[in-house]
Phi, psi and omega in degrees: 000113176283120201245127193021188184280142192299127140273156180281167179317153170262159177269154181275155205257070199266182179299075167235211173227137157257123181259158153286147172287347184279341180311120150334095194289118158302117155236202196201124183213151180306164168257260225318288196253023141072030190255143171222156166250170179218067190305153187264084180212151157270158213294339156288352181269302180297356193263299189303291191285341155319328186244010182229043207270312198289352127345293186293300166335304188302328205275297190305337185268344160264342177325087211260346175234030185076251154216197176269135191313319174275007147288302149009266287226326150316314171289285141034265174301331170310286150339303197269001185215030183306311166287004164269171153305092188270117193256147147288121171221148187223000000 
């Protein structure tokens, strides 16, 4: 016997992110050759490796299971544009 009315189930939420299309995309991009990346992190976590890659390095070289892609993928990018100016943007 059903007592009023049902609503439907809600969907479950797993961890990931929902961007709006209108949200503003974190990157990392050259001043000089104007090449970015969009590691999928947020723009203070790229503010954090930027100013901290020799950190990460460090982590990364003791390290048995790797760093987060975006870290990687960041470090990376770091790596290849090092003697430029590099900005954080969102």
């Amino acid at each position: 016997k059903r007592l009023g009315k049902q609503t439907p189930s809600r969907k479950r939420r797993g961890l990931f992110v929902i961007r709006r299309n209108d949200a503003p995309v974190p990157r990392l991009r050259c001043d000089e050759c104007d090449r970015e990346i969009s590691p999928l992190t947020t723009r203070s976590n790229l503010r954090w490796i930027k100013d901290r890659a020799h950190l990460a390095r460090e982590v990364l070289r003791h390290s048995n299971d790797g760093l987060d892609s975006w870290m990687m993928e960041s470090l990376a990018f770091l790596e290849e544009h090092g003697e430029h100016g590099v900005s954080v943007l969102a």
